[in-house]
C-alpha positions in Angstrom: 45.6 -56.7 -8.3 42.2 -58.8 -8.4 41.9 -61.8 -10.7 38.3 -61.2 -11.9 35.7 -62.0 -14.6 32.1 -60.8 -15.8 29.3 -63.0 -15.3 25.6 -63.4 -15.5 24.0 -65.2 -11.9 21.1 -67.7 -12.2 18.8 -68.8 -9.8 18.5 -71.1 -7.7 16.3 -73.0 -9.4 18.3 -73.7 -12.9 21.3 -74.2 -10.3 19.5 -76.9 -8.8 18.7 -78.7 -12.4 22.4 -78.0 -13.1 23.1 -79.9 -9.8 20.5 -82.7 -11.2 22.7 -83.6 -14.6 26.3 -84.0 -12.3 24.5 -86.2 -10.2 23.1 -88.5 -13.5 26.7 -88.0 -14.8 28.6 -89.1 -11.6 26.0 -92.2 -11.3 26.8 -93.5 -14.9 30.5 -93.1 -14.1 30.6 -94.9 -10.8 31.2 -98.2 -11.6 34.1 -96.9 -14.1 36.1 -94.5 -11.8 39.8 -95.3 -11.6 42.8 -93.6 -10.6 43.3 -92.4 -13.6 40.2 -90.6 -13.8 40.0 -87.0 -12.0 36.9 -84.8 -11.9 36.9 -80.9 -10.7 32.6 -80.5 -10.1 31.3 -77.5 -10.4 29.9 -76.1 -6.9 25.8 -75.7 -6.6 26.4 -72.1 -5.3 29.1 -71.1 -8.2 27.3 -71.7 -11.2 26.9 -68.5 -13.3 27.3 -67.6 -17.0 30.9 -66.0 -18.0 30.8 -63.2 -20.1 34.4 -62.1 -19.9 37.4 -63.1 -18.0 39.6 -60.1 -17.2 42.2 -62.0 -15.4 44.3 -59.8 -13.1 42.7 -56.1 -12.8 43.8 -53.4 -11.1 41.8 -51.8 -8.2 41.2 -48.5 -9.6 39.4 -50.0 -12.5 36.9 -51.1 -10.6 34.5 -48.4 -10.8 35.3 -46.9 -14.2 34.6 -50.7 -15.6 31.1 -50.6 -13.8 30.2 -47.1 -15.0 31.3 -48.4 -18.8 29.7 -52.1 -18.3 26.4 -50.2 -16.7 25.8 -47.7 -19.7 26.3 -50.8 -22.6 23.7 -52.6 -20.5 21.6 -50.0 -20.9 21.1 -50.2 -24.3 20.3 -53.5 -24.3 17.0 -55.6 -23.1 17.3 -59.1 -21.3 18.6 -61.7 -23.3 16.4 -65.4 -22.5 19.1 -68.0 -23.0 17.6 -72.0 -22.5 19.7 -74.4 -21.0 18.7 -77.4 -23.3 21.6 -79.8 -23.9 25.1 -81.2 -22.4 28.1 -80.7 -24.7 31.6 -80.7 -24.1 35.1 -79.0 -24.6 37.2 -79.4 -27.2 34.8 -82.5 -28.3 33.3 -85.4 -26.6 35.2 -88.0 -27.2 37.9 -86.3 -25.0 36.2 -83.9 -23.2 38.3 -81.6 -20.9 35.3 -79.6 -19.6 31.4 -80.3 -19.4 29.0 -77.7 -20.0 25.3 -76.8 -20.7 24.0 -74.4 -22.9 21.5 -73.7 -25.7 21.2 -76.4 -28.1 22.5 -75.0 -32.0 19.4 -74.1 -33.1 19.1 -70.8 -30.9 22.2 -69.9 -32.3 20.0 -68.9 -35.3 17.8 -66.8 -33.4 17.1 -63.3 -32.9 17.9 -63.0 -29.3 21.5 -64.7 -30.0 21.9 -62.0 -32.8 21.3 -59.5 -30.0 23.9 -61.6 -27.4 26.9 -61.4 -29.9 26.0 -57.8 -30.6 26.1 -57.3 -26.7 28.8 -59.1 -26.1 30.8 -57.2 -28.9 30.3 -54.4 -27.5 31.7 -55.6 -23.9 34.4 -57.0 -25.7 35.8 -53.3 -27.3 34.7 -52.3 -23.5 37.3 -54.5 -22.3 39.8 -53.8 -25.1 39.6 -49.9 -24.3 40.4 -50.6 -20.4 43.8 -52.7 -22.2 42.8 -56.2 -21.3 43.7 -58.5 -24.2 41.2 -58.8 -27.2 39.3 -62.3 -26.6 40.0 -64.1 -30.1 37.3 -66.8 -29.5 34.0 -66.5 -30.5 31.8 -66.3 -27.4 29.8 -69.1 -26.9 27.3 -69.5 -23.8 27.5 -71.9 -21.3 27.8 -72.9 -17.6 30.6 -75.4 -16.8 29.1 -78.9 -15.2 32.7 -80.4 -14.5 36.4 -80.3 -15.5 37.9 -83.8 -16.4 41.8 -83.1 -15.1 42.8 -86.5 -16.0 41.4 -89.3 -17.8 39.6 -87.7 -20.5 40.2 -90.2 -22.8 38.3 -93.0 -20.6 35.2 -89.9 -19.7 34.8 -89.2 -23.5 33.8 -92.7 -24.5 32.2 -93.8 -21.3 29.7 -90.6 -21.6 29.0 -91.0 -25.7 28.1 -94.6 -24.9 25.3 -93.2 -21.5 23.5 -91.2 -24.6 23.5 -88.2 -22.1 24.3 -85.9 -25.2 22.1 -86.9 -27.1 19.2 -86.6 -24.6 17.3 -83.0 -24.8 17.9 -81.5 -21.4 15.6 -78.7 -20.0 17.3 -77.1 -17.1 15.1 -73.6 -17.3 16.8 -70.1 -18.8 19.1 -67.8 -17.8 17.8 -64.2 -18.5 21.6 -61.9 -19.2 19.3 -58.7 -17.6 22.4 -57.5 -14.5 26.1 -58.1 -15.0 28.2 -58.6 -12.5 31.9 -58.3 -11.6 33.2 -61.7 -9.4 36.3 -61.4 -7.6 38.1 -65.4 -7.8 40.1 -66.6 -5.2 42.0 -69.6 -6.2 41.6 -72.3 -3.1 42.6 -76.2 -3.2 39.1 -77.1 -2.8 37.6 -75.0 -5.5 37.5 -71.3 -6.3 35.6 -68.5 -3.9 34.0 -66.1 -5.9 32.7 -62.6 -4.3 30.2 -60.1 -6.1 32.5 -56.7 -6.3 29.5 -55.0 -7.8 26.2 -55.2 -10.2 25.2 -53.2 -13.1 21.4 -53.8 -14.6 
């Protein structure tokens, strides 16, 4: 057994904008940091989109999963998705994960349309290989940070620095290739290897 997800890369460019916002967020919560407060960062080189999270996955899926994932990309053109603002999850006020994405209204667009319908589609994918239905609506993003503790003291702290509010433009991530990422759970962060590509 693997733990495993699918994921979109990005370049190194819109990781190195990514890298840009933690470094304004850890310089306006400097002066604040206490004991109470601990912060996972995202790594430069791990930053990718999740499409799905499989959890643990048997070997011999492997390659019937990448012959199913490779024929629904097919069907499908490259999705542009801009990186335009800073949110957080559940809320901001006590935010357990910090994320960018596209701001709310590209949700209205065409090419989101296009990225549920794709998404659906990997989603039955999944369901058909029995990995759990994914109740939660799928929303884009690339995760910044994790606040482990003192989320109540981050939520404020950030609303206050306006970084929310400010409009962001970190570049696009274009969901052409899908890949499968093995994740190895470490103390100082998870190790993810590419098992294979599909595009």
């Amino acid at each position: 057994m693997i733990r495993a997800f699918l994921a979109v890369e990005i370049s190194d460019e819109v990781r190195t904008a990514i890298f840009q916002v933690q470094q304004d967020i850890k310089e306006w919560l400097a002066p604040h940091l206490s004991k109470e407060i601990r912060i996972a960062w995202g790594q430069r080189d791990s930053f990718h989109l999740t499409v799905r999270f499989l959890g643990e996955i048997e070997k011999q899926l492997i390659d019937p999963l990448r012959e199913a994932i490779a024929k629904i990309r097919q069907s499908h053109p490259t999705i542009q998705i801009p990186l335009d603002r800073l949110q957080a999850f559940p809320n901001v006020l006590k935010p357990r994960v910090l994320w960018v994405g596209p701001s709310e209204s590209w949700f209205q667009s065409e090419a989101a349309k296009r990225l549920v319908e794709l998404h659906q589609e990997i989603e039955s994918c999944c369901h058909s290989f029995g990995f759990a239905s994914d109740e939660k609506p799928f929303s884009p993003h690339l995760t910044v940070a994790r606040i482990k503790t003192g989320e109540r003291q981050v939520g404020p702290l950030l609303t206050q620095s306006g970084l929310y509010d400010r409009s962001v433009s970190l570049g696009t991530v274009p969901v052409g290739p899908v890949v499968l990422m093995k994740s190895q759970l470490r103390p100082t962060g998870p190790v993810y290897t590419k098992l294979w590509e599909v595009g």
